[in-house]
N, C-alpha and C positions, 0 to 999 in steps of 0.2 A: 256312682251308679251307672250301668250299661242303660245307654237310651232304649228306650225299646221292650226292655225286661220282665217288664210288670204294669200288668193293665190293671185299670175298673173294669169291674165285670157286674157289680151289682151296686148302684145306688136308687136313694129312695127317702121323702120325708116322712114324719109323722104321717095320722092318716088326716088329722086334722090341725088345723095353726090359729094361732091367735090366741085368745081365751077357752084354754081345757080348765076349769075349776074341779071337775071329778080325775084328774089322773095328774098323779105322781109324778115328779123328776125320778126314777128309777124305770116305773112303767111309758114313760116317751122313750127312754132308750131302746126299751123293749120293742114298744111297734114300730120305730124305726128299724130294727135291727130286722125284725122279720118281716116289715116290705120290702127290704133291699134283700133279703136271703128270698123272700117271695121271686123280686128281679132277677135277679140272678139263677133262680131255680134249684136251692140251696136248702139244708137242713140243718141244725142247729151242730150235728156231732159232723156236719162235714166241713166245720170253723178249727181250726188248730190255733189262732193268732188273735189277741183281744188287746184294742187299744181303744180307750175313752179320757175325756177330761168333764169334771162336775160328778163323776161318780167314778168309784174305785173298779181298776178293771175285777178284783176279785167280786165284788159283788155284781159287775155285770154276768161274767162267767157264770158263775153259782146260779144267778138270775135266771138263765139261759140254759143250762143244764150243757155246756160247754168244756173242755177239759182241752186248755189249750196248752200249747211247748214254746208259747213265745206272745209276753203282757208289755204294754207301755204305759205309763200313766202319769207319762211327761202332761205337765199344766203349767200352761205360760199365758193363759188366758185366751183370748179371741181368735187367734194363729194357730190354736195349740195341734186343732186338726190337719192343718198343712205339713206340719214337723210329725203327725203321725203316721200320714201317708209317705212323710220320705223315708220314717224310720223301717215302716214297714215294706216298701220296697228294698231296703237295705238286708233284712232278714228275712226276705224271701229268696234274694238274690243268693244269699248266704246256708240257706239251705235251714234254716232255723225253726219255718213254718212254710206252711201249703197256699192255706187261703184265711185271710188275714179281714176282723172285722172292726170299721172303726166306727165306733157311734158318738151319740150327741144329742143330749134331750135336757130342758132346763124349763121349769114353771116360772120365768121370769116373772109374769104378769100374777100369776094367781099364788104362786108361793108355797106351791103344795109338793110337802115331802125334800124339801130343797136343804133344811139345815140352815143356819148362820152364817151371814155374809162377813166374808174376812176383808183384808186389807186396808182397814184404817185407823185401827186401835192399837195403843200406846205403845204398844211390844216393837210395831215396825219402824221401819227408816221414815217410810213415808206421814207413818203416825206422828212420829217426834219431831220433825225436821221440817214438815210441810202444813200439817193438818194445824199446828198454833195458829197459822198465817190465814187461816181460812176457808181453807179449796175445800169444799165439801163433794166430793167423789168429780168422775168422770165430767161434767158439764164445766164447771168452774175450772177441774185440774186442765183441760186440752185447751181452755183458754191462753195459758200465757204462752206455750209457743206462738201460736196462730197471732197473736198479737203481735210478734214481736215479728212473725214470718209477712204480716200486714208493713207495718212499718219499714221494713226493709226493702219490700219489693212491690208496693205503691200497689198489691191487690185489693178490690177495692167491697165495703159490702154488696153491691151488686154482685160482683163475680160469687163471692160466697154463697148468697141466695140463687144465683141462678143456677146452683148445685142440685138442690134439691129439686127445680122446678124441669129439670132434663130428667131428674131421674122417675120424677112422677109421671112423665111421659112413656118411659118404659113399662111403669105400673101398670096403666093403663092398659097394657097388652096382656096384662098376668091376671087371671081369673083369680087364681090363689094369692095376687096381695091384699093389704088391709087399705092401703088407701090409692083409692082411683081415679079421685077429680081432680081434675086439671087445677092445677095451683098459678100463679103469677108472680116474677120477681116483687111487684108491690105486697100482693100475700102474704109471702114469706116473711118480710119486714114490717108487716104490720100485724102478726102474731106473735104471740104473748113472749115476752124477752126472759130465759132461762137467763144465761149470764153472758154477758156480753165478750165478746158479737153474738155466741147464736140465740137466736129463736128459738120457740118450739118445732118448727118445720126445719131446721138444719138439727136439730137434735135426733136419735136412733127410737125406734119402737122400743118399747115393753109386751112380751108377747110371752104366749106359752108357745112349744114345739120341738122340735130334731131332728136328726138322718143321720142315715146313715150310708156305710160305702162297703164294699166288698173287693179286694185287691187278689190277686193270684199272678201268676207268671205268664208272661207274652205266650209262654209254648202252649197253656192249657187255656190259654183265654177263647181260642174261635171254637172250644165247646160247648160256648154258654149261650143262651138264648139272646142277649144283648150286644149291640154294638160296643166290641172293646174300645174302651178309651185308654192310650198308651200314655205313661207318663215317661217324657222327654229328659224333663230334667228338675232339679229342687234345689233347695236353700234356706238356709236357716240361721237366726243370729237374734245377740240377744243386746241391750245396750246400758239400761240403768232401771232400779227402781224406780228413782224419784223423776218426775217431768224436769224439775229443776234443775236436775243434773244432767240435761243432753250437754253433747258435747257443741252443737250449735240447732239453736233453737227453730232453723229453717228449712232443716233436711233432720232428716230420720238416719243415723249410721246403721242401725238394724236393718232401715230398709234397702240401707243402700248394699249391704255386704250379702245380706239373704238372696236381692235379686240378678246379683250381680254373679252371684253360684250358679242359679237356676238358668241363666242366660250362657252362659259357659259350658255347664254340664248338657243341655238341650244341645248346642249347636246353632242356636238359630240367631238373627239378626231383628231390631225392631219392625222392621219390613214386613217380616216374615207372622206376625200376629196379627190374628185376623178378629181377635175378641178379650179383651180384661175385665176381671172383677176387680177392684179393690175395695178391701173392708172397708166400708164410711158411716163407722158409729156415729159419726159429727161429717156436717158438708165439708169438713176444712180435708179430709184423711186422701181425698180423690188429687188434692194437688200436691200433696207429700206424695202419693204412691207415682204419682206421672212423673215426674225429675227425677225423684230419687231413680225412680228404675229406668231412666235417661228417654222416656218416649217426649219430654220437654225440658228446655232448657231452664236452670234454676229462674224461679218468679212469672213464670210464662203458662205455668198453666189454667190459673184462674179466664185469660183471653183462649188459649186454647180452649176448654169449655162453651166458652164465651158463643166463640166464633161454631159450635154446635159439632166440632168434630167427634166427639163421642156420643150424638146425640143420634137419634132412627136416621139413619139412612148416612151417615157421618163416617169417615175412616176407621176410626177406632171404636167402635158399641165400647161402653163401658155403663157396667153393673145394668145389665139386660133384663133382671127380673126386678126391676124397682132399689134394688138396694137395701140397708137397714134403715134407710128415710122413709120407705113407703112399700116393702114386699114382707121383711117379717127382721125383727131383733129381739131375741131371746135372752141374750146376756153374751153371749160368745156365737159370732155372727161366722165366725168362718165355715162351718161346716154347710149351711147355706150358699156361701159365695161356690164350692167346692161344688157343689149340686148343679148351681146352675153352669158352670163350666161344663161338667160332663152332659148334662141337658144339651148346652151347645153344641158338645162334640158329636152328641148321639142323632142330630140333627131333628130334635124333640122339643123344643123350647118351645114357650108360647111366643115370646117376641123373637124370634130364630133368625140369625146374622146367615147370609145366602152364602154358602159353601163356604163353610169358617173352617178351617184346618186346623189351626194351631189355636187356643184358647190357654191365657194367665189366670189365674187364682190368688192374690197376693193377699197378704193379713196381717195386722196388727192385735199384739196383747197388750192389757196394762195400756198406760200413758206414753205409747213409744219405746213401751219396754223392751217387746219382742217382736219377731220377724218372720213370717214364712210362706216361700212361692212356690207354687208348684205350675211349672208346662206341663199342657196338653197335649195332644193328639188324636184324631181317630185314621193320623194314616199309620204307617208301617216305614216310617222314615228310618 
């Protein structure tokens, strides 16, 4: 992708987060889709390009009275929105579509209109091969790397817990998170034990909600009412089914190849970022996402944390809206992390990092499955 090529021109969440019990996973797509075509200053027939994961882009389209020349309906779980923004920068560059809509709405919490949750029954790898042994979804499965990334590199539960207690600190600056009180590494560890190590407090919300984004070309973007945010560079990668089958339990090879694109393709050097999100369904995900994408050296970022450089007022902000520990987790968290990157860029945020240039967006699907980062910008590099 040419850096430079293709901005955000419109994003935007739900109107409301948390527990919606009256509205649909089809209908959050929907209001997402037309606050951000709101943002942007956008009409439904001036979208040629529809990409979503949790619902079929045909049915978004139809939904929307939309008639697009270019659908994506890539689903690799939690990332899936970071792989749609690069897809779509890719065919816009290509000449394939105009202006390209991606959304994201999911009744995690309330259940409405969602359909049946896949990926643990008999049919799959993960069902046969893993699920005898016990892992009952997400909580139990992301334990055994993290155990085994403990063991190896002497991080300690304190580091873990004080994951979540920096990022409740950012919370606290977001009107729109679900939780705002100051927590303390004792807290964290002295609430209720999902499966070991984590807690409830290192564990992701259950929420209702969505967003959505709006992409077009660098050339058309300083016609739109909003500060373009330019996308620099992406990546994307995919690695195993099963948690059991990484090829080493301490590093992410998805995150390492995804981020290691987007850093390539961007131009830019660690130096050079001024703000990251990484997806952290679970407290453990913030110190796979800092090594793998080389801002820490393997086992070191538990004290990095530690020592508060990601924390207000620290080098690196990391996940500035609370996080999926304490701002909002629906099921597939990356379109959120996406939101707040452009928020930063737009220099819009509630917790707002002072003259941030460059902002990461990095995401995990599945159990270390998949992989995808996208660089920011709002300059004109």
């Amino acid at each position: 992708m040419k850096p430079n090529s293709v901005a955000i021109v419109g994003a935007a969440e739900t109107t409301e987060m948390g527990r919606i019990p009256n509205t649909s996973q089809i209908m959050l797509h929907a209001d997402a889709a037309l606050n951000a075509m709101q943002d942007a200053g956008l009409k439904p027939g001036d979208i040629d390009g529809v990409a979503c994961a949790g619902e079929s882009p045909t049915n978004i389209a139809h939904y929307l009275g939309i008639v697009p020349t270019w659908v994506d309906g890539t689903q690799v779980g939690g990332c899936s929105f970071m792989l749609h923004v690069r897809h779509a920068a890719a065919a816009i560059n290509e000449g394939l579509c105009s202006a390209v809509l991606i959304t994201h709405g999911e009744s995690g919490r309330s259940r409405v209109g969602t359909g049946r949750r896949g990926g643990g029954s008999g049919h799959t790898l993960a069902g046969q091969f893993e699920g005898p042994f016990g892992t009952m979804g997400p909580p139990s499965a992301f334990t055994l790397p993290f155990l085994r990334y403990m063991k190896e590199t002497g991080t300690t539960l304190e580091q873990l817990a004080n994951v979540a207690v920096v990022q409740r600190e950012w919370a606290a600056l977001n009107p729109r998170a679900t939780f705002k009180d100051p927590i303390t590494i004792d807290d964290v560890m002295n609430s209720r034990m999902i499966a070991y190590p984590f807690h409830i407090f290192e564990c992701c919300l259950v929420t209702d909600g969505g967003g959505a984004l709006i992409l077009v070309s660098a050339e058309r973007a300083r016609d739109f009412p909003q500060k373009p945010v330019y996308i620099l560079g992406s990546g994307e990668s995919v690695e195993t089914p099963m948690v059991s089958q990484m090829a080493r339990f301490e590093s992410s090879k998805a995150f390492a190849v995804s981020g290691k694109k987007a850093f390539e393709e961007a131009g830019i050097s660690h130096a050079d970022v001024d703000h990251l999100m990484i997806y952290d369904a679970f407290a453990h995900l913030p110190f796979y996402g800092l090594e793998d994408l080389g801002f820490c050296k393997p086992g070191e970022a538990g004290q990095f944390i530690m020592d508060r450089n990601t924390a207000i007022g620290g080098k690196l902000p990391l996940n500035t809206n609370g996080g999926g520990l304490s701002y909002m987790h629906s099921g597939m968290y990356g379109m959120y992390a996406l939101q707040e990157s452009v928020r930063q860029m737009r220099g819009i945020a509630p917790a707002q990092v002072p003259d941030a240039k460059i902002s990461i967006a990095h995401g995990v699907g599945g159990m270390f499955a998949a992989s995808g980062t996208i660089v920011m910008s709002n300059q004109e590099i």
